[in-house]
N, C-alpha and C positions, 0 to 999 in steps of 0.2 A: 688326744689321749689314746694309750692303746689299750683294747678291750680283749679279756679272757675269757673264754666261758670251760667254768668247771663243772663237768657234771659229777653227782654225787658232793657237792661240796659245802654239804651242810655240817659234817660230822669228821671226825677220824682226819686220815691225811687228805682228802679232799677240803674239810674248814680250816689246816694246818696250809696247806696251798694255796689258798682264797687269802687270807691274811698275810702268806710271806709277800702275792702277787699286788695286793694293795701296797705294801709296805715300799716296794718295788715301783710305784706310779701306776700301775694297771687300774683300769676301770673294771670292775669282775662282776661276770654272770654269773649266777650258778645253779645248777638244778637239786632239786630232793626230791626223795621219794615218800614218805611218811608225816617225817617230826621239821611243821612247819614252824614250829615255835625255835627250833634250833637254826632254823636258816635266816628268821627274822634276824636270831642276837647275831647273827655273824654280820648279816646287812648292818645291822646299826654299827655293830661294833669298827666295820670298815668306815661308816659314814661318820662315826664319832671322831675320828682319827683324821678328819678331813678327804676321804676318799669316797668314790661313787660305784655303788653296788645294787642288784635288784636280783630275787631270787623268784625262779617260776620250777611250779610243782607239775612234772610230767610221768609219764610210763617209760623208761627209754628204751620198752620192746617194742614200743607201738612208734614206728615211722612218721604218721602224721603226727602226734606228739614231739619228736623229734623233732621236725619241719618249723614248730611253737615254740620248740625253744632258740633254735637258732632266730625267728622272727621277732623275739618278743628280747631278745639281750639286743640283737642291730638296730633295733628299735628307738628301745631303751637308754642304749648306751651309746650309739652313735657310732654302728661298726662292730664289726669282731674282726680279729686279728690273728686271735691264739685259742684254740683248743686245748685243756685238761681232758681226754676222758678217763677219767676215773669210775666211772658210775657202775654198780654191778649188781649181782641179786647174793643176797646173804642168807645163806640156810648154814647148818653144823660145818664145822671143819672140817676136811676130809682130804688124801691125797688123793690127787687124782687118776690114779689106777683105782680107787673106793666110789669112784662115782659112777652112776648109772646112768642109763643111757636118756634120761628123761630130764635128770639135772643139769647132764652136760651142756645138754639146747638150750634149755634158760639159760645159763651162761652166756655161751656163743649166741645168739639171738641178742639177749641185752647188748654185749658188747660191741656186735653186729650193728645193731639199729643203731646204736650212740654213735658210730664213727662214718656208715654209710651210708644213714635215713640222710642226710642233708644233701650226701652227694647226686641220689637219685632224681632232685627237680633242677634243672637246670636256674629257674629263678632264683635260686639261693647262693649267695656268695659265699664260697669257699674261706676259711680264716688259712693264713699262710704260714701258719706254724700247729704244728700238731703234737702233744706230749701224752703217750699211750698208761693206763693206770700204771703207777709204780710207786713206790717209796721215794720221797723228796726229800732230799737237804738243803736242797738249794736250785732257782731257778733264775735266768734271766732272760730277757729277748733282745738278740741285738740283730741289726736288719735282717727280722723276718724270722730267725731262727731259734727256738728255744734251747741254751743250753742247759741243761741236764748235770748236777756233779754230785 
């Protein structure tokens, strides 16, 4: 079976992803940051449906944190394959010429640590397909590569 790990994909287009991916065949990871009661109903709701899910609660500014999530879905689920990151920090709305110089790095760090923490230990295997946060309609993986539509 091929395994996704979504982070952030408790909520929003991250649990809207986690469920097309199951729907899909994917065995899905997924990380959250807060509201563990909402990443349990998306696990059951994939496991109800006959699919296999397991959700772990990380920091995805903190690298070693990172490191637990990718260990704990290969684990888990027997491999990864395919990356969502999705995962981000949520304050007010704002364009980003409104943002200051202190929100930016939370930003860029979060997104940072979600797509680089794994890469920096060599012990960690890399998943072979990558899809960077965006708005999904639609996903699939065919040898190795996520397409996007």
């Amino acid at each position: 079976m091929t395994t996704v790990l979504i982070t952030g994909g408790s909520r929003g287009i991250g649990a809207a992803t986690a469920r097309l991916a199951a729907q899909a065949g994917y065995a899905v990871g997924l990380s959250y940051r807060q509201d563990a009661q909402a990443a349990v109903g998306i696990v059951r709701e994939i496991e109800a449906a006959g699919g296999r899910a397991l959700a772990v609660q990380p920091d995805v500014g903190n690298p070693d944190d990172v490191e637990r999530i990718f260990d704990t879905v290969q684990t888990g689920l027997g491999g990864l394959h395919a990356l969502v990151s999705n995962a981000g920090t949520l304050e007010r709305q704002a364009r980003v010429d409104e943002l200051d110089a202190a929100r930016l790095q939370r930003v860029l760090t979060a997104v940072s640590s979600s797509i680089e923490g794994p890469t920096t230990r060599p012990s960690t295997p890399l998943p072979t397909a990558a899809l960077l946060r965006c708005s999904l309609r639609s996903f699939r993986c065919i040898e190795g590569h996520l397409q996007y539509t």
